[in-house]
C-alpha positions in Angstrom: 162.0 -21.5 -183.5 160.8 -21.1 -180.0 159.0 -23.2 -178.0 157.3 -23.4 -174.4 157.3 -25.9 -171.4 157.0 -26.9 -168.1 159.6 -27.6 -166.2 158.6 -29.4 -162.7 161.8 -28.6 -160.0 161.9 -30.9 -156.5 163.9 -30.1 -154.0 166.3 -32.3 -152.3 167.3 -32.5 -148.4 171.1 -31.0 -149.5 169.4 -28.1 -151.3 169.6 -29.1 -155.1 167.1 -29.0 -157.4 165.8 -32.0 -159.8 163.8 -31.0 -162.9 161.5 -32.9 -164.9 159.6 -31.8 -168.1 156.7 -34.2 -168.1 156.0 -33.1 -172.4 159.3 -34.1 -172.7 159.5 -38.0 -172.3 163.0 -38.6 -170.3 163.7 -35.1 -170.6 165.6 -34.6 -166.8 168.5 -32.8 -165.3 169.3 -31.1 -161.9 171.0 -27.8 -160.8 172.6 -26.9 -157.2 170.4 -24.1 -156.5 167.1 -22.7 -158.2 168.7 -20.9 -161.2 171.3 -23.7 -162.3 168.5 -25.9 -162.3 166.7 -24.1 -164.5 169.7 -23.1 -166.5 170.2 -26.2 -167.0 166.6 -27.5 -167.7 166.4 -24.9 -170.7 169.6 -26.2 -171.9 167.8 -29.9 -171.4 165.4 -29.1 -173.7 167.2 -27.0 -176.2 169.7 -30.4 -176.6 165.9 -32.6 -176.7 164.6 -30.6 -179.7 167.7 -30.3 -181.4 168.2 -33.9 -181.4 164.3 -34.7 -182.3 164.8 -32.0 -185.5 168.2 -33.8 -186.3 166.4 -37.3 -186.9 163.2 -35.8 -188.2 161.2 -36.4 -185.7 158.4 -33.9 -184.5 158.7 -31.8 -182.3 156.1 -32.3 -179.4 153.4 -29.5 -178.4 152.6 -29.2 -174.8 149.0 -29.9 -174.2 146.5 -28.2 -171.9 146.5 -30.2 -169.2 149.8 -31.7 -167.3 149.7 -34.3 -165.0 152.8 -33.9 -162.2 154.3 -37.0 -160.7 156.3 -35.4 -157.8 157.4 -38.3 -156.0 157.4 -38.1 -152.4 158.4 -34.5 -152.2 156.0 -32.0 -150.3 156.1 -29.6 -152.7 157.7 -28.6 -156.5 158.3 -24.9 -158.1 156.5 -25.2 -161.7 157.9 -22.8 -164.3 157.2 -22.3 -167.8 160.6 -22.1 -170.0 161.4 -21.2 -173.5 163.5 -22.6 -175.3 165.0 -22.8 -179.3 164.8 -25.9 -180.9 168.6 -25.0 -182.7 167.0 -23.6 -186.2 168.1 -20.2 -185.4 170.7 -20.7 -182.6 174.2 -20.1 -184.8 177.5 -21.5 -183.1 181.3 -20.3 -182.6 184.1 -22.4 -183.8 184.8 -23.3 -179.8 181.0 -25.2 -179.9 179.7 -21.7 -177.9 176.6 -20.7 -178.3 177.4 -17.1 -180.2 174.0 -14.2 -180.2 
């Protein structure tokens, strides 16, 4: 099953990007350039849901209204991202995603 997020990305002074998603408690990663970062932050959350379903835990809606902790940064690129919570996402024997 699918679900939707916002990511938060920062930018550092040697050009990589950090990514938060605030519905996400703890839910961070980082990318050298714009689309590792969020490569990498649907990936984050894919691994965060999965892991929530595995223990039977629920598995958090955003809500309407986001509050954004961006540090001391300037500015942030906000994105929304989809991403499967591993009902439907079938694997290879190698531990690839396969489809």
């Amino acid at each position: 099953m699918s679900h939707t997020y916002t990511a938060v990305l920062v930018g550092d002074e040697e050009g990589r990007y950090c990514v938060s998603v605030p519905a996400l408690k703890g839910c961070h990663t980082w990318g050298a350039d714009i689309g590792e970062a969020l490569m990498m932050a649907r990936d984050a959350i894919e691994g965060y849901l999965c892991v929530l379903r595995e223990d039977g835990d629920p598995i958090p809606e955003e809500g309407s209204q986001l509050v954004l902790d961006i540090g001391d940064a300037r500015e942030a690129l906000v994105c929304r991202l989809a991403a499967d919570d591993g009902r439907e996402t079938r694997w290879d024997e190698r531990g690839t995603r396969a489809g």
